[in-house]
C-alpha positions in Angstrom: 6.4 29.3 -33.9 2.6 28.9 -35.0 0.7 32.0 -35.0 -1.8 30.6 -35.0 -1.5 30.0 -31.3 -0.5 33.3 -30.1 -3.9 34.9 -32.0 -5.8 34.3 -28.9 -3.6 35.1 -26.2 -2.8 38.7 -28.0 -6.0 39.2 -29.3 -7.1 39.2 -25.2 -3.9 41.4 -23.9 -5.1 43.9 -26.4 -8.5 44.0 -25.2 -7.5 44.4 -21.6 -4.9 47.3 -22.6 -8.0 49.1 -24.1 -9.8 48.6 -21.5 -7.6 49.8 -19.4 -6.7 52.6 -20.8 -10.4 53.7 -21.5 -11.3 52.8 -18.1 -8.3 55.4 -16.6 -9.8 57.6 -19.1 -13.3 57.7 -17.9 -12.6 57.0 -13.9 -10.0 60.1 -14.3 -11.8 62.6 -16.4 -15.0 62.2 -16.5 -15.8 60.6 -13.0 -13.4 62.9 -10.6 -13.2 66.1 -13.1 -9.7 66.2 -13.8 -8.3 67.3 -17.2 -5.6 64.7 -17.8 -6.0 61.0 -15.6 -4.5 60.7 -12.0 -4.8 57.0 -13.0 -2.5 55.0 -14.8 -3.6 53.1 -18.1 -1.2 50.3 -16.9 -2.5 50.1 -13.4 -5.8 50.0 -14.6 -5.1 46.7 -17.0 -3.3 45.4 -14.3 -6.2 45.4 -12.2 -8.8 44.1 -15.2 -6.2 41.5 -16.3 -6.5 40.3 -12.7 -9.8 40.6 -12.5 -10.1 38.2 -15.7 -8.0 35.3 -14.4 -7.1 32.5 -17.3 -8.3 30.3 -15.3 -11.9 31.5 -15.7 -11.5 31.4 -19.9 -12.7 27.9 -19.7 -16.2 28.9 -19.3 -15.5 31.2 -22.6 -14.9 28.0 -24.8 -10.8 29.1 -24.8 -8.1 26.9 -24.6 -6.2 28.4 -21.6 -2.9 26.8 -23.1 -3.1 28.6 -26.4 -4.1 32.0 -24.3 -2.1 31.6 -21.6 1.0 31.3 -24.7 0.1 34.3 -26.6 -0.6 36.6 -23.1 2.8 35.3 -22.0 4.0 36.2 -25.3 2.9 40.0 -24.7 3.9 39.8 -21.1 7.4 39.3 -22.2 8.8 40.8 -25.6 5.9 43.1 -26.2 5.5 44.8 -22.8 9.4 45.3 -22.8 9.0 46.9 -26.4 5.6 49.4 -25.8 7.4 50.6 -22.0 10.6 52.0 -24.3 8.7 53.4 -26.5 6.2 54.9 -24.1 9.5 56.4 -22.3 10.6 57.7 -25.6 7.8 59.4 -26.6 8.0 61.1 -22.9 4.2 58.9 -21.6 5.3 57.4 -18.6 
């Protein structure tokens, strides 16, 4: 498998988890007052990731093949992987 062609598509599923974990963060905290957020990290990518669309990567020069690979990439192994570990450390 080409890493190569995964960069992309990871590089952009790691944005939107940031994203949507700041934006849970701020919405939660600093917008409604609470001390920890009522709102989901996940729900909150969920949300930006649809929001994003591959289909509209076009207009960012991107290959939507080579993104769609590497997102489906994280969709699959890597999402299985960080929701055990997020149960083990007692997150979710």
């Amino acid at each position: 498998m080409n890493l190569r062609a995964l960069l992309p598509g990871v590089t952009l599923t790691a944005i939107i988890a940031f994203l949507g974990v700041q934006s849970s963060e701020r919405i939660g905290v600093d917008w409604l007052g609470f001390s920890k957020s009522p709102i989901s990290g996940i729900m909150m990518a969920i949300l930006i990731g649809l929001a994003a669309r591959l289909r509209q990567l076009r207009a960012l020069g991107l290959r939507p093949f080579y993104v769609g690979f590497g997102a489906a990439v994280c969709v699959g192994a890597l999402s299985l992987a960080s929701i055990a570990l997020l149960g083990a450390l007692g997150a979710v």
